[in-house]
N, C-alpha and C positions, 0 to 999 in steps of 0.2 A: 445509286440513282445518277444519272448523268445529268453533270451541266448542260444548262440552256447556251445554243449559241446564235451569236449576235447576228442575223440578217441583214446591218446597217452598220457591220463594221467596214472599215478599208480592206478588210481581206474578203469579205460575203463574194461568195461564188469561187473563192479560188480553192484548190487542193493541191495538200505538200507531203512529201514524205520525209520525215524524222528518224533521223540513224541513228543508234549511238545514244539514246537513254538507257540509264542503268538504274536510279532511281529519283524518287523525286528534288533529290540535291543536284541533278545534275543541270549542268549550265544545257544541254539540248530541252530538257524538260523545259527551262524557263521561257526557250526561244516558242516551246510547242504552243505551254500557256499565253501567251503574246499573241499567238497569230490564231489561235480557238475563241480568245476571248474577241476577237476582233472579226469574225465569222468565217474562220479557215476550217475546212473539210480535213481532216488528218489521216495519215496512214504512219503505221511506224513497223521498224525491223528490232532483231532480236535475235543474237546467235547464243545457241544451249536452253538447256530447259532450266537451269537458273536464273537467269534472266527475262526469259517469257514469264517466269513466275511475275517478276518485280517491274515488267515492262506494259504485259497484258490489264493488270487493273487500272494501272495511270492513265491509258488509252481508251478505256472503255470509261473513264472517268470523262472525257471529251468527248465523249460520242465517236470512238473510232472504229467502223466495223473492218479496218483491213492490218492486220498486224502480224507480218509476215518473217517465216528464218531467215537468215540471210548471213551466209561468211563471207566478207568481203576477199577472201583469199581463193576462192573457188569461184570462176567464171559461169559456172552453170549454174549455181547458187545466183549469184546475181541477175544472168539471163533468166533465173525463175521466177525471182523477185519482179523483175519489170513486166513480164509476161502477165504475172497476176493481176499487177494496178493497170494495165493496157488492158486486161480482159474487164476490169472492173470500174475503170476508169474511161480507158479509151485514152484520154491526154492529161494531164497535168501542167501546175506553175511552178511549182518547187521542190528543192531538194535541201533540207539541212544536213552534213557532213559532219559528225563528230565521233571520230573514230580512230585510234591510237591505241599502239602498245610498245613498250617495250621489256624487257629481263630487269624488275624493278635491281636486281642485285648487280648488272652494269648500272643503274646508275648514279652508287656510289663508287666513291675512288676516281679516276683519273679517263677521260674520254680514250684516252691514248691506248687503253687497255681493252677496249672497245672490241669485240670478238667478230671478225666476220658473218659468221651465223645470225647473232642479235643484229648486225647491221641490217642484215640483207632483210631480216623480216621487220624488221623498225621500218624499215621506209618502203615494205610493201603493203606492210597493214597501216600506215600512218597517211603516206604518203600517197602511192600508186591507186589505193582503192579509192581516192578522191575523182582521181580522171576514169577509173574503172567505171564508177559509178554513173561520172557523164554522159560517158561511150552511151549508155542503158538510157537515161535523163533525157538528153536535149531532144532525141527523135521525137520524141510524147510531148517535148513542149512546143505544141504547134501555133500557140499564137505568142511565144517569148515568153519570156520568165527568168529564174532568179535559181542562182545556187550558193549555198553557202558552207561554207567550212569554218573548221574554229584551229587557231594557232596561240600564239604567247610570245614572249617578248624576250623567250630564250633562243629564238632565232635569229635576234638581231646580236643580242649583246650575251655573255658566257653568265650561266648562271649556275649555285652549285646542283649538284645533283641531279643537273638534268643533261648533261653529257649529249650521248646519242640521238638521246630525240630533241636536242636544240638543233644539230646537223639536219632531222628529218622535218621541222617544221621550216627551216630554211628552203628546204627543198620544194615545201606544200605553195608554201608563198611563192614560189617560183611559179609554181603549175597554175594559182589562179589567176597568173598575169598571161601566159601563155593561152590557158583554158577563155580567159576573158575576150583577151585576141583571137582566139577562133571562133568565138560565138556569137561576137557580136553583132555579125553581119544578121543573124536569125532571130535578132531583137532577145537574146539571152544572157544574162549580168551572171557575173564571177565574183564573188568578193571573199573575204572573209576577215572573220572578230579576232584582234587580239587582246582577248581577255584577260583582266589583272589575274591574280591567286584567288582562288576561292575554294571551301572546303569539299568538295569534289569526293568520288569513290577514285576516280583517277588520279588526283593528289595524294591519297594517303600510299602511291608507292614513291614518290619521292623523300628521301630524306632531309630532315630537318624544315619540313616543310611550317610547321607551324611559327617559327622565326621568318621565313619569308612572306608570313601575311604580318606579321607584327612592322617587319620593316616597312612592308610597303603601306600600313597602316599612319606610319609615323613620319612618311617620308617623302607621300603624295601630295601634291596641292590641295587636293579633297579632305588630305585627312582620316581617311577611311578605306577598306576595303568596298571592293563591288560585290554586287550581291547577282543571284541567277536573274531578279526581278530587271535588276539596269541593263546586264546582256541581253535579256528578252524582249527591251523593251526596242536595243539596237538592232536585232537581229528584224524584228518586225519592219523597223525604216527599210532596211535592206531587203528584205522579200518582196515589199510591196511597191505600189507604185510611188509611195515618196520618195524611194529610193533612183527612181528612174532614169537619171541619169549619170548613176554611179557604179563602176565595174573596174576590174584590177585592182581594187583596193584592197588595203587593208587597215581596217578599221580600231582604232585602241578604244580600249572600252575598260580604264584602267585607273581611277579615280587620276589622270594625268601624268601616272608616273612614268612614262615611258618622254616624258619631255625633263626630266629632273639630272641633273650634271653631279652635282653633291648632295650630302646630307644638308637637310633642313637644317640649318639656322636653328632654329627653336626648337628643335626633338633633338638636338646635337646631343645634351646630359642623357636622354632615354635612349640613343641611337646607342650611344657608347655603353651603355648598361644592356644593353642585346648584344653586344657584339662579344662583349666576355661572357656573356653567358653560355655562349657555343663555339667561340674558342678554346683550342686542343689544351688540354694541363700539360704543363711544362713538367718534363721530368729534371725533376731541380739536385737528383746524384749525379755525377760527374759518369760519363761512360765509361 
C-alpha cells in the first residue's frame, strides 16, 4: 500500500530524481523519504536486476511510478534515462547524486598502491557521472532547481581505508563548485552533503569501518553518530526552497566532527581503549 503524500508540504508540486538507492539503509533513501513525506513526486534509477529487486519496492512504497536502469558509465543509458522522465515529466526540480565505487580490495593497504585501472573508474563512476548526469538534469530544469550529491570528510582530511575514493570525492567537491558556477545564471543550486559514517551497504566495503563510527561516536561534539533520518532531513533544506540561496557548498552533516582538532577530553580513556583494539600486534621475536 502506498504512503499518502503530503499536498502542503514545502516540496507539493515538485519532482526529483533519486540515484543510487540500494536499500532502505541507505543515506539516498533517507534524502527520498524527506522530500515524499513533504510532497515531492519521485522517480528513481537502478543499475542490475539486483537492485531493481531492492530499489523497485521502496519506490513503489512512495507512490513512484518511474523507476528507471540506468549505468551511469554508458552515455546512452543515461540519455535514456532523461528521455524517459522528459517523455513523462516534460521538466523537473531535482536530482539527488549518490553513486560511488571502488575495488573495495584497493582500499586497504597503502593509496600509493592505487592501480591505474581502479583509478580511472573510481572517478568515473564517483566522480564524472555527477556532471554526466547534469549535462541530462539542468535542460529539464526549466524554472531552476537544486542538485545534490553526497561526499565525506575523507576528502578533506586522509582517512584509513578509504584511499582512492578520498582523491575521488576531492575531485566531486571540486565539480560542484564548478557545476554551481555554471548554473547559476539558470536559477540551479549545486551543493552537496558531507555525511558523517553511517552503516550503509557502501560502508561495509571499507575496512575497519565499524571503529570509525565508534570514533566518531566518541569524538563528535554530538556525541553520537548520524542517522539517514538527520541527512534526510538536510538534504531536503537543500532541494527546497529553504535552501534558496545556497550553492557550491558543501554541507557537514556529521554530529560536528569534521570541526574537532583532537580527541575529546572526556572520551580520551574510551578513545585510547579503541585505538588498541585495532592496532597491528607487535610481533615481540626478534627478526
Amino acid at each position: 500500500m502506498n504512503a499518502p503524500k503530503n499536498s502542503a508540504g514545502i516540496m507539493a508540486g515538485k519532482r526529483g530524481l533519486i540515484m543510487g538507492v540500494a536499500n532502505d539503509r541507505s543515506i539516498a533513501w533517507g534524502i527520498a523519504q524527506a522530500c515524499f513525506n513533504q510532497g515531492a513526486e519521485l522517480a528513481f534509477t537502478y543499475q542490475g536486476e539486483a537492485l531493481e529487486k531492492r530499489v523497485r519496492p521502496l519506490a513503489e512504497s512512495v507512490g513512484s511510478k518511474l523507476v528507471l536502469p540506468c549505468d551511469v558509465t554508458d552515455e546512452k543509458s543515461i540519455a535514456d534515462t532523461f528521455a524517459k522522465i522528459e517523455k513523462e515529466w516534460g521538466e523537473f526540480d531535482f536530482v539527488v547524486h549518490a553513486i560511488a565505487f571502488s575495488d573495495k580490495n584497493e582500499l586497504d593497504g597503502l593509496y600509493l598502491n592505487t592501480s591505474r585501472a581502479n583509478f580511472l573508474k573510481t572517478m568515473d563512476i564517483s566522480v564524472f557521472s555527477f556532471t554526466a548526469v547534469a549535462q541530462k538534469a539542468v535542460p529539464l530544469m526549466k524554472k531552476g532547481g537544486s542538485l545534490v550529491t553526497l561526499t565525506y570528510y575523507g576528502a578533506e582530511r586522509v582517512m584509513p581505508h578509504y584511499n582512492v575514493m578520498g582523491v575521488a570525492k576531492a575531485a566531486l567537491e571540486a565539480s560542484v563548485r564548478y557545476l554551481a558556477a555554471d548554473c547559476g545564471k539558470d536559477g540551479i543550486r549545486v551543493n552537496a552533503i558531507s555525511a558523517g559514517p553511517i552503516k550503509t551497504l557502501a560502508a561495509s566495503g571499507i575496512g575497519d569501518f565499524r571503529y570509525i563510527l565508534k570514533w566518531n561516536e566518541l569524538n563528535s561534539p554530538l556525541k553520537r553518530n548520524v542517522t539517514i533520518e538527520d541527512v534526510g532531513n538536510s538534504g531536503l533544506y537543500l532541494l527546497s526552497d529553504l535552501g534558496s540561496g545556497v550553492t557550491g557548498e558543501v554541507l557537514h552533516v556529521d554530529s560536528g566532527y569534521h570541526t574537532v582538532g583532537m580527541v575529546s577530553i572526556d572520551a580520551a580513556a574510551e578513545t585510547a581503549e579503541l585505538l588498541n583494539s585495532i592496532a597491528p600486534k607487535k610481533n615481540d621475536q626478534a627478526a
